[in-house]
C-alpha positions in Angstrom: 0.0 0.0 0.0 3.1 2.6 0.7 4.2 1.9 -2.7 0.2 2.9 -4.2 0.4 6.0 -2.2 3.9 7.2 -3.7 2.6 6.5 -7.1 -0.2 8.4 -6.4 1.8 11.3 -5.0 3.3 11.6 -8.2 0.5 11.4 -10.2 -1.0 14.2 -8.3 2.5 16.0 -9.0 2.2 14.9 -12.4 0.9 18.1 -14.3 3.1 20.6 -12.7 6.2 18.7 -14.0 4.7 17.6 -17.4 5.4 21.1 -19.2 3.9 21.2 -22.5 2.4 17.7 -22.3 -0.2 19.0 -20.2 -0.5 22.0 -21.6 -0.7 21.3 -25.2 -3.5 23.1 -27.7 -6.8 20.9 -28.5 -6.3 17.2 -28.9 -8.3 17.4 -32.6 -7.3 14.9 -35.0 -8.0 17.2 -38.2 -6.2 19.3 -39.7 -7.5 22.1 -41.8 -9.3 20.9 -44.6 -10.1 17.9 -42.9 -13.2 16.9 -40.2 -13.8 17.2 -36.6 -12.8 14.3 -34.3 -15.4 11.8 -34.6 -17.0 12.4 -37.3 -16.0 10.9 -41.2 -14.9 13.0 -43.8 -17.3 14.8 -46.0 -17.4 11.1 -48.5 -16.9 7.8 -47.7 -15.0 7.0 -50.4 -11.0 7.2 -50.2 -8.7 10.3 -51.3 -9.0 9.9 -55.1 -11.6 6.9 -55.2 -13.7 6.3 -58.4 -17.1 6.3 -57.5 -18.9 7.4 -54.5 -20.1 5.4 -51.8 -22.1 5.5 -48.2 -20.1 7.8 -45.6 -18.7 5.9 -42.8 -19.5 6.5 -39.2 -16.4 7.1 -36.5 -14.2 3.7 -37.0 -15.8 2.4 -40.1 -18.6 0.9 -37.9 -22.0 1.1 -38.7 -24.4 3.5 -37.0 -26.6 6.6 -37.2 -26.1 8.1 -40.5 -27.6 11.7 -41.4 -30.4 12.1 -44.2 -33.1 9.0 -44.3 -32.0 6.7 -41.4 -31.8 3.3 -43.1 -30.9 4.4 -46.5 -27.3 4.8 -47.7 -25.8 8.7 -49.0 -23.2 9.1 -51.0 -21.1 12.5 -51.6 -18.4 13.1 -53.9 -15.1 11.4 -53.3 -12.5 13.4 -51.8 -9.6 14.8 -54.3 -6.2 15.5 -54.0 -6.8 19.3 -54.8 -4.5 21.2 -52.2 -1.3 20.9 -50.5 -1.1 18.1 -48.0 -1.4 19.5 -44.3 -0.5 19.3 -40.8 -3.1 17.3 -38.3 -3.1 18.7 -35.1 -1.3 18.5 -31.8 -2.0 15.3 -29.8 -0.6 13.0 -27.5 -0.8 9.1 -28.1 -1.0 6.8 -25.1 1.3 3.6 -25.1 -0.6 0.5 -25.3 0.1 -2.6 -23.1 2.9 -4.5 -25.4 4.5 -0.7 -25.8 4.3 -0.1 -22.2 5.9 -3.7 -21.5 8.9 -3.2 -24.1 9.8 0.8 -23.0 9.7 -0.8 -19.5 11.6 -4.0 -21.2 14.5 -0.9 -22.9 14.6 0.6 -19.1 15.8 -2.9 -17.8 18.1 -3.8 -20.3 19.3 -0.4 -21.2 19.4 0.5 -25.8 19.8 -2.2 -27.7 22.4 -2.4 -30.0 19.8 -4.2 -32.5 16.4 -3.5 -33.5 13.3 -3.4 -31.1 12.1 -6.7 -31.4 14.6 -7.7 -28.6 12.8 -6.4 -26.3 10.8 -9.2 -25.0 8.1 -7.5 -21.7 9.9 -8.8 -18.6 8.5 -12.2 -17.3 5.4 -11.7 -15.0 4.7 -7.9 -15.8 1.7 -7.4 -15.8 0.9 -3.8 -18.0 -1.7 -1.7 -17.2 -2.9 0.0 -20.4 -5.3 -2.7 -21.9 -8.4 -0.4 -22.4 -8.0 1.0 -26.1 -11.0 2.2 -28.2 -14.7 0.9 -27.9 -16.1 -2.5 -28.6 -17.1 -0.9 -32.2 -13.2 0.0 -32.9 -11.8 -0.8 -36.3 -8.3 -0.4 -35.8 -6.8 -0.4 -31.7 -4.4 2.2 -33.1 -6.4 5.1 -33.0 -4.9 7.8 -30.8 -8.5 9.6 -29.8 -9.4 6.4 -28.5 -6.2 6.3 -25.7 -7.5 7.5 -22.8 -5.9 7.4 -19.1 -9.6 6.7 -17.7 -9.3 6.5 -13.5 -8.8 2.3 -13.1 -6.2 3.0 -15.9 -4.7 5.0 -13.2 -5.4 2.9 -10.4 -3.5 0.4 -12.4 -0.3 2.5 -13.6 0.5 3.1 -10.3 0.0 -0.7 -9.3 2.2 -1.4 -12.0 4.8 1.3 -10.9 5.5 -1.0 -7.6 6.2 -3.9 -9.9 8.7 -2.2 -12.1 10.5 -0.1 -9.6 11.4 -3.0 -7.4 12.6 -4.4 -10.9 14.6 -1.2 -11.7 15.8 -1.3 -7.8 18.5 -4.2 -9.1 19.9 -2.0 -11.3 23.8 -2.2 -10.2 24.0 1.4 -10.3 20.6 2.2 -8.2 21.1 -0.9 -5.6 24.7 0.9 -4.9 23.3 4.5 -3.6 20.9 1.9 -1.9 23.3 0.5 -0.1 25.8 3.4 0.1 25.7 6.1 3.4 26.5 9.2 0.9 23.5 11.6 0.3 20.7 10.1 -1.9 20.1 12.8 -3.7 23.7 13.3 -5.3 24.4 9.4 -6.0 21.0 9.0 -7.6 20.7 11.6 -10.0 22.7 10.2 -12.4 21.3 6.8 -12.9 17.9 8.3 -12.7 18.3 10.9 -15.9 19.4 7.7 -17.4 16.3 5.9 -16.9 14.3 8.6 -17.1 15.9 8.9 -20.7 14.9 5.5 -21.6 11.2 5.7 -20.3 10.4 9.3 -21.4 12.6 8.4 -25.1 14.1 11.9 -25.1 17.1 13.9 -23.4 16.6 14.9 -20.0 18.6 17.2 -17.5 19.4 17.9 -13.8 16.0 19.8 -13.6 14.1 17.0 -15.4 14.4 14.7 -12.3 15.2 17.2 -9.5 11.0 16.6 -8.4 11.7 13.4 -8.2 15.1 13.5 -6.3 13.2 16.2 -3.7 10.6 13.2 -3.1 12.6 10.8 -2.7 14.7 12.5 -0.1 11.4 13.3 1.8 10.7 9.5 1.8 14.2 8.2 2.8 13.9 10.4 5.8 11.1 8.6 6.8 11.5 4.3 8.0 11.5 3.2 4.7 15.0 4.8 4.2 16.9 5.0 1.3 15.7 1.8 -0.7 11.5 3.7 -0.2 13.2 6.8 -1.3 14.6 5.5 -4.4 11.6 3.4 -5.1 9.6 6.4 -4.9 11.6 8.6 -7.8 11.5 5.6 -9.6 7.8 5.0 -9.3 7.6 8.9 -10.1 9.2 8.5 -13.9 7.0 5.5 -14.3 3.5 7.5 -13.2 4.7 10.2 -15.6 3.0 11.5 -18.5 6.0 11.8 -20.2 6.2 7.7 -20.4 2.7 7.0 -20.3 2.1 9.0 -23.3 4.0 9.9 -26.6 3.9 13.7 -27.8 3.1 15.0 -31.6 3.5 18.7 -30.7 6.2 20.1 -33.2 8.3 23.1 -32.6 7.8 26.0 -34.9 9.1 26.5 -38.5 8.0 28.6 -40.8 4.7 29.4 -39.3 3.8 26.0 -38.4 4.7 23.1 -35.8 7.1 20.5 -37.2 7.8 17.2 -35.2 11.2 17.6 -33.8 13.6 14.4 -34.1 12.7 12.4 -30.8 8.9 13.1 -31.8 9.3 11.6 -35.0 12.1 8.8 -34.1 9.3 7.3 -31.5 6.4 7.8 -33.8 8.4 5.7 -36.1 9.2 3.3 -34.1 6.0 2.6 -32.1 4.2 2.4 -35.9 6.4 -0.2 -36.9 8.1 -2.4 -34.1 5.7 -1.7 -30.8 8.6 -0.5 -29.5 10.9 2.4 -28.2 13.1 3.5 -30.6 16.4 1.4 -30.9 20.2 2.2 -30.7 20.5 3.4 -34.6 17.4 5.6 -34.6 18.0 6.7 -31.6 21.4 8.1 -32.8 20.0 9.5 -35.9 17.3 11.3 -33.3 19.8 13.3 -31.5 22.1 14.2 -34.2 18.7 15.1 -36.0 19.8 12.9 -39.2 16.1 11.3 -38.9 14.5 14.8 -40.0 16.7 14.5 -43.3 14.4 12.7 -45.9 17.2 10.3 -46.7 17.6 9.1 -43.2 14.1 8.7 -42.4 13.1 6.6 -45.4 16.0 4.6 -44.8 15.2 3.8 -40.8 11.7 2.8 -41.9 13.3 0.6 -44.8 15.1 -1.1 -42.1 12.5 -1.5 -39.5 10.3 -3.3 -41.8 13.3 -5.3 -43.2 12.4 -8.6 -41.3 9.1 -10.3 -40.9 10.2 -10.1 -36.8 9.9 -7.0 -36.6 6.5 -6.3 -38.4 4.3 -7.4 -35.1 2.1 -4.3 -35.9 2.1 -5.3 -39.6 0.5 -8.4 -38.8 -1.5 -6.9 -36.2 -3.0 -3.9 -39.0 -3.8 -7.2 -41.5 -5.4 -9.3 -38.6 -7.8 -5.8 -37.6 -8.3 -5.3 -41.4 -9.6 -8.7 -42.1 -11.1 -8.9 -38.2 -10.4 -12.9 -38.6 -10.0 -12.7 -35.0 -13.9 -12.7 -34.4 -13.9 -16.4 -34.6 -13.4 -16.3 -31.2 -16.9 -14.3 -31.3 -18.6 -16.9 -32.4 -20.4 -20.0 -31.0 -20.4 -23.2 -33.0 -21.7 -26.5 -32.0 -19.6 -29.0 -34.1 -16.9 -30.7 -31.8 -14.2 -30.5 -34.9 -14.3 -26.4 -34.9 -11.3 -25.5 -33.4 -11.5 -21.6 -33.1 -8.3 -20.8 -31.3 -6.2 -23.5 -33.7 -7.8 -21.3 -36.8 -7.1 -18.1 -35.6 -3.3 -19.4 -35.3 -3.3 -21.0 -37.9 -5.0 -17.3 -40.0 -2.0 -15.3 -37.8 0.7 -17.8 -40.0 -0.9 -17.2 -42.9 -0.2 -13.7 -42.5 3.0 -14.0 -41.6 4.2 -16.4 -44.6 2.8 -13.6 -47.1 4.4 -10.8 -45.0 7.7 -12.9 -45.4 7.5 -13.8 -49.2 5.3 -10.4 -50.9 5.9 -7.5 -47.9 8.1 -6.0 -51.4 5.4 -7.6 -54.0 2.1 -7.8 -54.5 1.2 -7.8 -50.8 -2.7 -6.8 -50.7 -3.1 -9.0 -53.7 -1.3 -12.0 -52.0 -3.2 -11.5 -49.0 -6.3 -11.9 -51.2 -5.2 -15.0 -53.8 -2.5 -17.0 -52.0 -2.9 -20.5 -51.6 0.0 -21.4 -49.3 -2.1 -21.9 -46.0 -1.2 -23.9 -42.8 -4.3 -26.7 -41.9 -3.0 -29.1 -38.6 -4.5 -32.5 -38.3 -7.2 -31.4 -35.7 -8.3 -28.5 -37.9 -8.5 -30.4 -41.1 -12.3 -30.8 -41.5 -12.7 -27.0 -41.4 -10.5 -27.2 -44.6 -12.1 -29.6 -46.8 -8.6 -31.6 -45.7 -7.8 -35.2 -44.7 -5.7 -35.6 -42.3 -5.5 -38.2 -39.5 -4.6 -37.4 -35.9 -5.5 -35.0 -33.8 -2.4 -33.1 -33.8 -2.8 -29.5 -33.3 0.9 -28.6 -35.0 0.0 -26.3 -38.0 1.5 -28.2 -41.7 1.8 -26.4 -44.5 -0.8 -26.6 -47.3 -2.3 -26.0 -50.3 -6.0 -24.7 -50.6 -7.6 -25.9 -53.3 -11.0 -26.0 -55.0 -12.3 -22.3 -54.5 -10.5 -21.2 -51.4 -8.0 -19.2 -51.2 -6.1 -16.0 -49.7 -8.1 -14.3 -46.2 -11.7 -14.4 -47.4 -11.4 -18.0 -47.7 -9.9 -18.8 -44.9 -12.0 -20.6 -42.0 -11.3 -18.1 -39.4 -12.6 -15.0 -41.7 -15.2 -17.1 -42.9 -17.1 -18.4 -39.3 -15.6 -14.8 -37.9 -18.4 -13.5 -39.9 -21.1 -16.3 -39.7 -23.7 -16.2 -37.5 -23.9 -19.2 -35.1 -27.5 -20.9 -36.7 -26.9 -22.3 -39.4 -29.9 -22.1 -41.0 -29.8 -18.3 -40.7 -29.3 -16.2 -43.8 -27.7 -13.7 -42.1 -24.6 -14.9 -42.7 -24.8 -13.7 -46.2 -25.4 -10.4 -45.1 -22.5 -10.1 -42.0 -20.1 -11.2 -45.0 -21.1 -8.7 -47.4 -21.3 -5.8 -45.4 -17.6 -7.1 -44.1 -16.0 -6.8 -47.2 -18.1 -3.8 -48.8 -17.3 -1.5 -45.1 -13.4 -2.9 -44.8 -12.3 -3.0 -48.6 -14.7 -0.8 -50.6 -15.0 1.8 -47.2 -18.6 2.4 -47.6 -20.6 2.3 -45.1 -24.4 0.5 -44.0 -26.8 2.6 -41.4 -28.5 0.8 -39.4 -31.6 -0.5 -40.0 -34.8 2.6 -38.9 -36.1 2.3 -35.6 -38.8 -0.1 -35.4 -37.7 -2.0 -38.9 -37.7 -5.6 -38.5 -37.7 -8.0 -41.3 -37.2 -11.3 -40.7 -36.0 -13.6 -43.0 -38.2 -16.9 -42.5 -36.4 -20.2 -42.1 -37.0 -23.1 -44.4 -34.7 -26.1 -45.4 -36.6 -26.5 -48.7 -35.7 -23.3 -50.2 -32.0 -22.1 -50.2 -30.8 -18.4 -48.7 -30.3 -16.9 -51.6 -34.4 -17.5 -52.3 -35.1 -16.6 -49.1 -32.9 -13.5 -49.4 -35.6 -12.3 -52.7 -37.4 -10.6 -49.6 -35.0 -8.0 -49.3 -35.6 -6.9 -52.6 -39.0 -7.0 -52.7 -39.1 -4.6 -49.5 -37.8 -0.7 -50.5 -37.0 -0.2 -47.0 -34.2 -3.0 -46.7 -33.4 -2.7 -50.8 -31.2 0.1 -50.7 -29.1 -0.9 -48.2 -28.7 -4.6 -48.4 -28.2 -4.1 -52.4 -24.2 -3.6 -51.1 -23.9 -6.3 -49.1 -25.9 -9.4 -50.0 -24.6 -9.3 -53.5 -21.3 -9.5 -52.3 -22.3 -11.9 -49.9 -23.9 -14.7 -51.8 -20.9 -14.4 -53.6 -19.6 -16.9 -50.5 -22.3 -19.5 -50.9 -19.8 -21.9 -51.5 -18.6 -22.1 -48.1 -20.7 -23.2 -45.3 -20.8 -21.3 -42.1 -17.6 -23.2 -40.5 -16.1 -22.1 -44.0 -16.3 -25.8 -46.0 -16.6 -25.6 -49.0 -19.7 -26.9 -50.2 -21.6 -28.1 -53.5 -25.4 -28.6 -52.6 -27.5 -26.5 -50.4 -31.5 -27.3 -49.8 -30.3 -30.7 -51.8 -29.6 -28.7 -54.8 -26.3 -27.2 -56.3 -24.5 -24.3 -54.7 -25.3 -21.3 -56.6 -22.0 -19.1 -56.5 -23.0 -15.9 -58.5 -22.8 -12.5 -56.4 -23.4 -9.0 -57.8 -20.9 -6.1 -56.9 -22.5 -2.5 -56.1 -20.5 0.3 -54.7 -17.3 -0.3 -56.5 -17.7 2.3 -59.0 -15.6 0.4 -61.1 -15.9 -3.0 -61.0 -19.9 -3.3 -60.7 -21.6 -6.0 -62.1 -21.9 -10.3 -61.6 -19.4 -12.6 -61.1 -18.9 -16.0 -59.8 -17.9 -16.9 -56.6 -15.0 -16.0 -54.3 -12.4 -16.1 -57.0 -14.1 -13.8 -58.9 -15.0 -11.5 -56.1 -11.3 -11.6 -55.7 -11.0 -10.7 -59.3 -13.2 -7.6 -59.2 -11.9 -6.6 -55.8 -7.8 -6.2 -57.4 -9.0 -4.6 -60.1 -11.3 -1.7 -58.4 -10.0 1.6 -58.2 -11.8 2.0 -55.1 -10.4 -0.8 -53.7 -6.9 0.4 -54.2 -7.7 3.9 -52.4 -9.9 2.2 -49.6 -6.4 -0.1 -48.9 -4.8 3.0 -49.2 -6.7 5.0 -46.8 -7.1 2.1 -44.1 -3.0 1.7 -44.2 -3.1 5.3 -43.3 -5.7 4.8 -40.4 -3.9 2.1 -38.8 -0.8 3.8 -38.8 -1.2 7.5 -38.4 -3.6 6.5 -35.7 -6.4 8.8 -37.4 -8.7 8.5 -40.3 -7.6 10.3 -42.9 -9.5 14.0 -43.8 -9.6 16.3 -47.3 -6.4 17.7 -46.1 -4.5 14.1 -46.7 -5.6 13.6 -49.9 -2.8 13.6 -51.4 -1.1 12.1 -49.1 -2.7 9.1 -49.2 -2.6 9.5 -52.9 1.1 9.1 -53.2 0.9 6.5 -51.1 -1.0 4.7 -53.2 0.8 5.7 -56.1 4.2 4.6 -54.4 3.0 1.1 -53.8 1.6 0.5 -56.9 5.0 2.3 -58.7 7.1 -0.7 -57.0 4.6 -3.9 -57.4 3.4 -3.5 -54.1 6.0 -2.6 -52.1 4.3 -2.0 -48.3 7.8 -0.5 -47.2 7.3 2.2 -50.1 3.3 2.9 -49.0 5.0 3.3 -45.1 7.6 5.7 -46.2 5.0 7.5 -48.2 3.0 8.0 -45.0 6.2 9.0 -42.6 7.6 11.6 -44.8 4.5 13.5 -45.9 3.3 17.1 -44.3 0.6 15.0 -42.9 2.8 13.4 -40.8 5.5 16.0 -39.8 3.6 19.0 -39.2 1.0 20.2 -36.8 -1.2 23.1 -36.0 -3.1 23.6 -32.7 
């Protein structure tokens, strides 16, 4: 409990120390020329998109929509028109696994390698697991990282933990031990720890607060271990490590990120982590503001598949084909956990062989899956055993790439079987995540309920939408895409009959702009998909979400423009889309 109420002194000491943390402009997202935190953009189609589609609620969730509720809108798509501009000021709270490696960096002191050495210590247990709302899209967002009070309660529970960690330090434990004054011995190893938790310079006066309190406290029994235990606890209650900063210094007339700001936002992006011995060096001799150096620091952080955990991370919240978990299925030979590992390496193989070609696209048509013995039947496979080691193996018949993978497939099933929902929760998937349109909710009071029968397949019983103008508008954009799945049951096998009669595999595509029209089943979804202008912008835009931590507004346009343009200039290089990103005016500059 002494250790609680030390954290808490310092939290409640916090915003006098903080400096311009705490007293930074408005937290808004938008720049000018863009929209108010929120709220979408003015169309819900991408920077450049062909075509206009449904504007998207905050996220790229469905919800209240203005004009008629229950009928989709459509404004022009946005166009690169202006000069790219700054978003503004913010600060971006670390998530748990970036709270557990900054705390891993503190510990170990800066790696000579890249972040991905920084394993979180055994047994910590981090205290920033609240990001965004059950409705999130991507957990990245920086409006949705909020210190809310148990977040508090928890930092400073966590701040016992890591201090007595921090207390074996050879350098602490010694003015521990030694009879000198505390204040003088301690100073120097805590600038250096308070450099490696705050991921900046510091100075005498940076950590003279926390020296003063931990003088108070070694006068009292606790002596001079509680005294260093409480400056210690002090840096880790700190805003300064709980949160990042995007303030910029002026230039020009307007805020640029200076070199630490950038070197963690960098880092954090791309590894999860604190910014590593090289960028770190490039930080303070300011050679990562040089265009040159930054492009060549994200080059190298994306270099190796290890270190592109938030690269797998942005593909698994794309696809959300972790929401098999969500879903309840009966059959004894569903394995949800084994699929969703078994989605995660599927991922990874195609961020190891395409992250320089073709990346989306291989995402999308690969057939290189891994199936383990006791996940076979989801697969179409035989296997025997009950092994749960993933193998790998080749998809065939019509599966193939995310959308035809089991996990996607029951993560956006509904648990009956006989319920054609399914259809619907797979269309509107694809058309909100890949197409970024948007579905309203259905009006108040508008239930239409699809009737069950075993003699009649869904796509009959799906007719009734059409037939009813108040559900045609909006499920025109999703069950044409939808049926387009038929061939896969809802624990995603593929299938040939249905009502004991053949599988009908032809969907229609609406909101593409583009690509509209029929095709036939996934493959040619898939087909239709790769081809669509839209499509291309929508990736474009949701890359940009997931790591700038903000949806994109009018004033990125272009940004995300030459993203797109960058990636498809090098065959689909996701390196050349992330340097886009990092070294546009979007990205280094701010107002407040």
């Amino acid at each position: 409990m002494r250790g609680l109420r030390l954290a808490a002194f310092f939290l409640l000491m916090a915003p006098a120390c903080t400096g311009a943390i705490e007293g930074s402009g408005g937290s808004s997202e938008s720049g000018p020329g863009g929209v108010t935190p929120g709220v979408k953009s003015p169309s819900g189609t991408l920077p450049g998109a062909g075509g206009g589609s449904a504007p998207s609620t905050p996220g790229g969730t469905p919800g209240a929509m203005p004009g008629t509720p229950g009928v989709p809108t459509t404004s022009p798509p946005l166009k690169c028109e202006k000069p790219p501009t700054g978003s503004r000021q913010r600060l971006w709270r670390l998530d748990d696994g970036q709270y557990a490696r900054t705390v891993a960096a503190a510990l170990k002191g800066r790696s000579s390698t890249a972040n991905d050495d920084l394993a979180a210590p055994t047994g910590l247990k981090a205290p920033l697991g609240i990001v965004g709302g059950s409705n999130a899209k991507f957990t990245t967002r920086a409006s949705d990282r909020r210190v809310l009070p148990l977040d508090a309660e928890d930092l400073a529970m966590a701040s016992v933990d890591v201090a007595e960690r921090l207390l074996a330090d050879a350098s602490i434990a010694a003015c521990v031990s030694g009879t000198g004054p505390l204040r003088g011995c301690l100073e120097a190893p805590l600038m250096q720890k308070a450099e490696l938790l705050f991921r900046r310079p510091v100075v005498a006066a940076d950590v003279a607060h926390y020296l003063t309190g931990a003088e108070a406290v070694a006068a009292s029994p606790g002596g001079r271990r509680e005294g260093a235990r409480a400056a210690l606890q002090g840096l880790l209650v700190s805003p300064r490590f709980v949160f990042r900063t995007e303030l910029g210094v002026e230039q020009g007339g307007r805020l640029r990120l200076d070199a630490f700001e950038v070197a963690e936002a960098v880092s954090y992006s791309l590894t999860d982590g604190p910014p590593d011995l090289a960028l770190w060096t490039d930080a303070k001799s300011g050679a990562v503001l040089q265009p040159d150096g930054l492009r060549g620091h994200v080059t190298r952080l994306l270099a190796v598949a290890e270190k592109k955990g938030p690269v797998r991370k942005f593909v698994q919240e794309l696809f959300a084909f972790d929401d098999v978990l969500l879903v309840n299925k009966t059959e004894k030979f569903h394995k949800a956990d084994l699929l969703l590992r078994e989605a995660d390496l599927f991922t990874e193989s195609v961020l190891r062989k395409n992250a320089h070609k073709d990346f989306f696209k291989e995402l999308l048509t690969s057939r290189n899956g891994f199936v383990s013995p006791a996940t076979a039947p989801s697969y179409n496979a035989t296997m025997t055993g009950t092994a749960t080691v993933p193998q790998p193996f080749t998809y065939t018949g019509e599966r193939q790439g995310l959308l035809g993978h089991p996990a996607w497939l029951v993560g956006h099933a509904t648990p009956d079987p006989a319920e054609p929902q399914t259809v619907v929760v797979r269309g509107r998937m694809v058309y909100e995540r890949f197409l970024c349109g948007a579905v309203p909710s259905a009006p108040v009071g508008v239930i239409l309920a699809v009737p069950k029968d075993p003699k009649r397949t869904v796509r009959e019983r799906l007719e009734l939408h059409k037939k009813d103008p108040t559900c045609a508008a909006c499920h025109r954009l999703m069950d044409g895409i939808g049926l387009g799945f038929e061939g896969f049951d809802d624990y995603g096998r593929m299938r040939d009959t249905e009502a004991a009669r053949p599988v009908v595999r032809t969907g229609e595509l609406v909101g593409s702009g583009d690509q509209d029209g029929m095709y036939e089943g996934l493959q040619g979804l898939t087909t239709k998909l790769l081809a669509s202008q839209t499509v291309a912008n929508c990736i474009a835009a949701q890359t940009f979400e997931f790591f700038m931590g903000r949806e994109p507004g009018a004033g990125d346009a272009c940004t995300v423009q030459e993203a797109r343009n960058r990636y498809e200039a090098t065959s689909g290089d996701l390196t050349a889309m992330a340097q886009a990103f990092f070294l546009s005016d979007g990205f280094l500059y701010r107002t407040r």
